[in-house]
N, C-alpha and C positions, 0 to 999 in steps of 0.2 A: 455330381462330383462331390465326395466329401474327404476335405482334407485335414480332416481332426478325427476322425476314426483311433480308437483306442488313448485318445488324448484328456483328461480331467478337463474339459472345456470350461464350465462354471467356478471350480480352484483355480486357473489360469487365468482368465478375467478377471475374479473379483481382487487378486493378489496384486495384480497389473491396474487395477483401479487404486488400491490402496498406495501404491509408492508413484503412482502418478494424476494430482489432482485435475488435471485438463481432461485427462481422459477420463474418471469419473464425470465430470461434467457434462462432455458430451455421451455418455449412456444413460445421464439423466435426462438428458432434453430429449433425447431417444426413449423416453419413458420404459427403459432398459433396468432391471435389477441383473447385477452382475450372475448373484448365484442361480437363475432361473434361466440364462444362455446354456443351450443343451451342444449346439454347432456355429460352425461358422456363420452359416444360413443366417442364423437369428440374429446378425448381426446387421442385416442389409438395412435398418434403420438409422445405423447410426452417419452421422453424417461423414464423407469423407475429408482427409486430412492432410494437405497439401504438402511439401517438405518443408517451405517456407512457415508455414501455420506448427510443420511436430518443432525444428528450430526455436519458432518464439516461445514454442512451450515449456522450453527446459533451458537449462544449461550445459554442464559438461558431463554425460552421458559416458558415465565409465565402468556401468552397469556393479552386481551384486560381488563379491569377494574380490580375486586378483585377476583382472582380464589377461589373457595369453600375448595379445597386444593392445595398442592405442592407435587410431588413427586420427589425421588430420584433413579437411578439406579447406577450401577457400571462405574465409568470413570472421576469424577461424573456426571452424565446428568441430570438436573430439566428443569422437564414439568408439567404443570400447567391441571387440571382439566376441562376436557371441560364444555361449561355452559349448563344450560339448566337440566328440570327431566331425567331419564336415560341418560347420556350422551354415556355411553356407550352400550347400547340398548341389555343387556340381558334378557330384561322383556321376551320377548317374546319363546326365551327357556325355563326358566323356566315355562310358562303358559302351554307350550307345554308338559314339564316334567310333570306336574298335581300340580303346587303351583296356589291354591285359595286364595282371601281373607281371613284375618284372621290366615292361615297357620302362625305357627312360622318355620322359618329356620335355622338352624344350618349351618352358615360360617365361615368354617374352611381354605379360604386362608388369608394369610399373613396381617396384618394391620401396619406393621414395614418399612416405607419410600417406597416400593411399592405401583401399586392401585389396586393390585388385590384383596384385601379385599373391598375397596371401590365400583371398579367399581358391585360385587355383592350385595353389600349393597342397592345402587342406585334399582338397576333392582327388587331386593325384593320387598323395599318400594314402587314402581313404582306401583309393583302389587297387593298394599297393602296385603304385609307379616310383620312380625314382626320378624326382626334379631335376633339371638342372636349371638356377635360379636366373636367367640370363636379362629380365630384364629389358629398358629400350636401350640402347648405343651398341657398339663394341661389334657389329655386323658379322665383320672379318673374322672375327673371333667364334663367335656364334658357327657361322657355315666351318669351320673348321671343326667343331666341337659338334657337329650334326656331323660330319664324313668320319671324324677320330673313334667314336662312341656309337657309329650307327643308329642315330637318337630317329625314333617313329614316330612319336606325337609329337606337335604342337600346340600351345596353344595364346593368342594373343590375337593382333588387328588383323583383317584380311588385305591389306594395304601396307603392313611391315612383313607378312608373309610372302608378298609380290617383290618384295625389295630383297629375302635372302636367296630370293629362286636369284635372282638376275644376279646375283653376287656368285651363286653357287655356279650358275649357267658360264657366267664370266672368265669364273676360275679353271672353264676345261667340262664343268661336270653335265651332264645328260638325263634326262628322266628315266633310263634305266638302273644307271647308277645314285640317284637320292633313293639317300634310308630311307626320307619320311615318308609312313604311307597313310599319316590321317592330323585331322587340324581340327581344332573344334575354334571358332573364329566367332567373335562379338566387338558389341562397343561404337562398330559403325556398320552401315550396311554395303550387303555382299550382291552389286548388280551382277545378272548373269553372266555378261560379259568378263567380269573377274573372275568370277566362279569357275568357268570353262579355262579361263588363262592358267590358274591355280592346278585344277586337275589334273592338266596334261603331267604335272610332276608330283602332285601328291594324288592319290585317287579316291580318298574320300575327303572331303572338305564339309564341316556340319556347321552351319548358322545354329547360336544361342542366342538366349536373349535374357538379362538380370540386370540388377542394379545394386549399389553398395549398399539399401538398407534391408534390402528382400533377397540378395545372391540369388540364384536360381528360379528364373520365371517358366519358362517354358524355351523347345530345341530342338533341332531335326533332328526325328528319326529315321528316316528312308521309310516310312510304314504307309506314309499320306501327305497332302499336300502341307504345307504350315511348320506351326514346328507345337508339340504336343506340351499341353501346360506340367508340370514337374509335380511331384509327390510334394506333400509335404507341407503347401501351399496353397490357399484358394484363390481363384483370381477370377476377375469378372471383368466386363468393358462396360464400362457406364457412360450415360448420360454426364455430357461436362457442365448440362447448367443446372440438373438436380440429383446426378450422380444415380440414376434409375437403374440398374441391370437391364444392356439389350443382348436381343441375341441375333440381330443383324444392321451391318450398318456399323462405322466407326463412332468409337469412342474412347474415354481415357481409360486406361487398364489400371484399377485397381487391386490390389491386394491384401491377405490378413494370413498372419503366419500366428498361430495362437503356441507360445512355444512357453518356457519356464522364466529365462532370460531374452530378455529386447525384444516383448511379443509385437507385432504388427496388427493394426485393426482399422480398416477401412484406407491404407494409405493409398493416396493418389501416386503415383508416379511419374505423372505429367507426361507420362506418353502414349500416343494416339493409338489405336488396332483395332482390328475387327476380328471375330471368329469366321473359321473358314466354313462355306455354311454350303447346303445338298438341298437343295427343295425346300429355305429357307429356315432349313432347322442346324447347329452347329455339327459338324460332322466332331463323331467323338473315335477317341481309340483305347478301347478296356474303361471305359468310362471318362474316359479325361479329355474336354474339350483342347481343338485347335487352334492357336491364335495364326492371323496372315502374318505377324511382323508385323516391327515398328513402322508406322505411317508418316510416323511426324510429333510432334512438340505441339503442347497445348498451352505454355505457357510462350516468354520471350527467349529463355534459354537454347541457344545453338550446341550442336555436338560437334567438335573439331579435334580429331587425331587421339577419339574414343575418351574426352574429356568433356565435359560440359563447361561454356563460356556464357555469361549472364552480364547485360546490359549495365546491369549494378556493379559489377568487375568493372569493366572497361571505363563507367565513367571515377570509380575509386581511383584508378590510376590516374586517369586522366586530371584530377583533381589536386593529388600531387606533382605532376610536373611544372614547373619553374620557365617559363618562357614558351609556355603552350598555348593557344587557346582555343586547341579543341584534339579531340584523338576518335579515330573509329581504326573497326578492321573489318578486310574485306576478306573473306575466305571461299577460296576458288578448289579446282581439282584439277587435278594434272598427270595424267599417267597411275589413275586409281591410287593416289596420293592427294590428300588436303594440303592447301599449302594455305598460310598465313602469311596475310599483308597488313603493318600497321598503318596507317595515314594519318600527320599528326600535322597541325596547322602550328606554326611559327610565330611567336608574339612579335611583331616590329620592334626589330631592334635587338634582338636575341640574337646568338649564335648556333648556328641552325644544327652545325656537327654537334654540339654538345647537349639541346636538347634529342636529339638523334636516339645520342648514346644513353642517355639519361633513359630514354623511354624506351629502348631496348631492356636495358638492366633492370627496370621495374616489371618490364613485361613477364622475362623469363622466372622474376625471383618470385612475381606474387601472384604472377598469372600460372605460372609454368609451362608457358609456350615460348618457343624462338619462333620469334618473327621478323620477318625483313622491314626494316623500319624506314619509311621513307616521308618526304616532305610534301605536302596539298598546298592549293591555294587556298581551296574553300570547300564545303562541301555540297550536295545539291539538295538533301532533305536532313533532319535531324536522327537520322537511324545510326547508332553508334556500330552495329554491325548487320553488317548486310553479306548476307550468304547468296551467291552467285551460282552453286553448284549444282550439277545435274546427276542424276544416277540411270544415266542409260546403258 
């Protein structure tokens, strides 16, 4: 697999060393000279870079001229919009999903200081589709605006996708009559048993899989089992205690996007996979290995309602409330739906509605989840969140 073909690899690095000293650093200790990197390949020495570890390395990442946008995540972290059309190159799933010209799409992830709404945006218009920016709330609105407009794609959680079927199902309507006849769905995972519920009204439904600092990892194609890693990209599963390239057997999927602006080189992504593998060699298609899908988290961080939630959050909040003295969440699933619970321990002598409401209102403003906040005694181990859910 090589995904710097036709790319100035050795100008790309050495340029991306010069405006970032951490990352010269580690291609020194990788006894790496920038300009003698011919590929990505040559890269497999350097050591990999965890989110937390690119973070402490910088600041506020608003990359080279005028970014198109800004985002925000929790901490705060601002990173700046890669340049260029798709920057984050999910045209090519979605083409694969069945978005043609002309299609209008229905995007239903987030357009609120994330880029997850963006980065689909991008890849629509890429494909020339026609958005309709819809975001999470407004359901009623949305199934309306799929039946008014005939909208065919979707794309967002496969568990807000369950929720407009049953709105639209509600409303009178039948799987002969839904427009949409394709989803390209990420963020959290798609057990079979969804997948078949989804179908019967949409008939193609394609698993992706990306992150906000790499967009596009790899996506079903219908071609083989897995979903097929993305142009443009290298990506490897390593070894999580010395980051080795395997080629069977889970590990954490690393990737290296060697580009002009916000190159990637060696990042971890802290989530777990394996290649999908034929007589213990990775099955490939036109050269580009298969991942099985996320496995799991390598770190502490939980994925709740296609967000990621970290231990460091929860005691942040928990830290600020005024009559607490203690907070976890328990996050359960319920009808191929996450639900969140807060359990928040009561100082003696506090009033219990008020720190309630208090730890709601922190939750949703700096967590950005609604959760049902309710009162504990005690708790029975120190885990500030404990994930309960199954994916059968």
């Amino acid at each position: 697999m090589n995904a710097t073909s036709g790319t100035d690899v050795p100008a790309i690095v050495t340029a991306a060393a010069d405006r970032d000293p951490v990352l010269r650093q580690r291609l020194d200790a990788a006894g790496l000279d920038p300009a003698a990197i011919g590929s990505a390949e040559d890269l497999l020495a350097v050591p990999v870079q965890s989110k937390d570890e690119m973070v402490a390395a910088r600041d506020h990442v608003l990359g080279d001229g005028v970014p198109k946008r800004i985002f925000q995540s929790p901490g705060p972290i601002y990173e700046a919009q890669p340049a260029g059309e798709d920057p984050w190159r999910w045209r090519e799933a979605l083409e694969a999903a069945g978005l043609r010209p002309g299609d209008i799409v229905l995007n239903c992830f987030g357009y609120h200081l994330s880029p997850a709404g963006a980065m689909f945006d991008e890849g629509i218009v890429a494909a020339g589709g026609t958005v309709l920016p819809a975001g999470i709330g407004n359901q009623q609105l949305q199934v309306q605006a799929i039946r008014d407009l005939g909208i065919r794609g979707y794309v967002g959680l496969p568990s807000y996708l369950k929720a407009l079927i049953d709105l639209f199902e509600a409303d009178g309507g039948t799987p002969e009559d839904m427009p949409l006849q394709y989803a390209v769905v990420t963020a959290e995972p798609l057990p079979d048993s969804l997948r078949e519920t989804l179908q019967v009204w949409v008939p193609q439904v394609r698993m992706a899989y990306g992150s906000a600092e790499a967009g596009l990892i790899s996506y079903e194609d219908g071609r083989a089992d897995g979903m097929v890693t993305a142009s443009g990209i290298t990506v490897d599963v390593c070894d999580i205690a010395d980051g080795t390239p395997l080629t069977e057997g889970p590990g954490e999927v690393v990737v290296s996007i060697l580009r002009e602006t916000a190159p990637l080189i060696r990042f971890g992504t802290g989530d777990l996979s394996a290649w999908v593998t034929d007589g213990g060699q990775p099955v490939q298609t036109d050269g580009r290995r298969r991942l099985a899908g996320v496995l799991g988290r390598t770190g502490q961080a939980v994925k709740v309602r296609g967000m990621f939630l970290h231990p460091t959050q929860v005691k942040g909040v928990a830290a600020k409330l005024e009559g607490a003295d203690a907070l976890r969440f328990v996050i359960g699933r319920e009808d191929h739906r996450d639900s969140v619970v807060a359990e928040v321990v009561v100082t003696a002598g506090a009033d219990a509605d008020t720190v309630v409401a208090e730890a709601a209102d922190r939750i949703r403003s700096e967590l950005r989840f609604r959760a049902d906040v309710r009162t504990a005694d005690g708790f029975d181990d120190d885990a500030v969140i404990v994930d309960t859910r199954t994916w059968d």
